[in-house]
N, C-alpha and C positions, 0 to 999 in steps of 0.2 A: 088756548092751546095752540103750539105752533105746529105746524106739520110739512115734511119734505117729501114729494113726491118725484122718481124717477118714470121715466117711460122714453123708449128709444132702442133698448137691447132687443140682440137677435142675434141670428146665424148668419155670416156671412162670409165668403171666402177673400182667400190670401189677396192684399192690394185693392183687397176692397174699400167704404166706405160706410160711417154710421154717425149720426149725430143722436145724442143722449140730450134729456133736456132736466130740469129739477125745477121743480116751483114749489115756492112756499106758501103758505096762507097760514090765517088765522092772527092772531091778536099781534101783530107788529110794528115796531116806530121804526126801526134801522135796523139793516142789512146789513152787517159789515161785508169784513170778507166772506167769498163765498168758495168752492173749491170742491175737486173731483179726485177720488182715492180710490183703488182699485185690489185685489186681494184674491190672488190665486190659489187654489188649493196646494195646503202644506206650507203655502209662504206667509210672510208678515203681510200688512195692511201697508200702502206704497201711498204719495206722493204722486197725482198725474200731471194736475195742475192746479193752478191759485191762481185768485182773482180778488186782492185787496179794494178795499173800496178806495178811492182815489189813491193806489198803489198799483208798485209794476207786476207785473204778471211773469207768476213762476213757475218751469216747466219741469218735470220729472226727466233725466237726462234721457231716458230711453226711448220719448213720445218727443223731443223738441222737433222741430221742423215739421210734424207732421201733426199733430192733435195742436186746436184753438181752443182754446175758453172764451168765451164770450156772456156775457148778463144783459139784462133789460130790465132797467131799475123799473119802471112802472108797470112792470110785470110781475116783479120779483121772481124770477127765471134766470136761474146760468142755464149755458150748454155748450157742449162739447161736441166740437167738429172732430172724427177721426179719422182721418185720410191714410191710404196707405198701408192697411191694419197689416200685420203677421201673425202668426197663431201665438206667438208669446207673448201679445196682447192679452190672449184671452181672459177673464176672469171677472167677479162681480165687480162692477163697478157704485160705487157709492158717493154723494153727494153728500157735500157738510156745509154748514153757516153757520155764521157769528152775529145773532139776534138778540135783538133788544126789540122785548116785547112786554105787552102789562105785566107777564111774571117774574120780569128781569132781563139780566142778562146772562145768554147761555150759549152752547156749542149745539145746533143739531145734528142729526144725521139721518139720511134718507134710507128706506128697506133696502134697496140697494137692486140692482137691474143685472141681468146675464149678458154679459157679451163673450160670442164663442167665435174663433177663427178658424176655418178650416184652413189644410194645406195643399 
């Protein structure tokens, strides 16, 4: 059984900073890509960033310059630097990966972590 854990969300105000992390565990051979998606109340499921496995790294046009993605393959951990936050950041943020593990191969996704920006 695969599992994605977030931990990193919290209260922080406007221009602030928050790093988010995700680790996977459990029965795995390959990590593909791995990626961070966000989902505000009332709105659709968004796009923050990607992190292909030896591919370029894709930003959600609204975080470029200021949110990193980063991973630590012998961790199996992404994470997300966010610099600079505004409150129209705010919302759950969710962790996905493309795993190959003993039961195949599959898309996961993590319970997903609150990030709230005041103003």
């Amino acid at each position: 059984q695969v599992q994605l854990v977030e931990s990193g969300g919290g209260l922080v105000q406007s221009g602030g900073s928050l790093r988010l992390s995700c680790a996977a565990s459990g029965s795995i051979f390959t990590i593909n890509a791995m990626a961070w998606y966000r989902q505000a109340p009332g709105k659709q499921r968004e796009l923050v960033a990607a992190l292909p496995s030896g591919g370029k790294t894709i930003y959600g046009d609204s975080v470029k310059g200021r949110f990193t993605i980063s991973r630590d393959n012998a961790k199996n951990t992404v994470y997300l630097q966010m610099n600079s936050l505004k409150p129209e950041d705010t919302a759950v943020y969710y962790c996905n990966a493309a795993i190959v593990g003993a039961a195949g191969n599959y898309d996961y996704w993590g319970q997903g972590t609150q990030v709230t920006v005041s103003s």
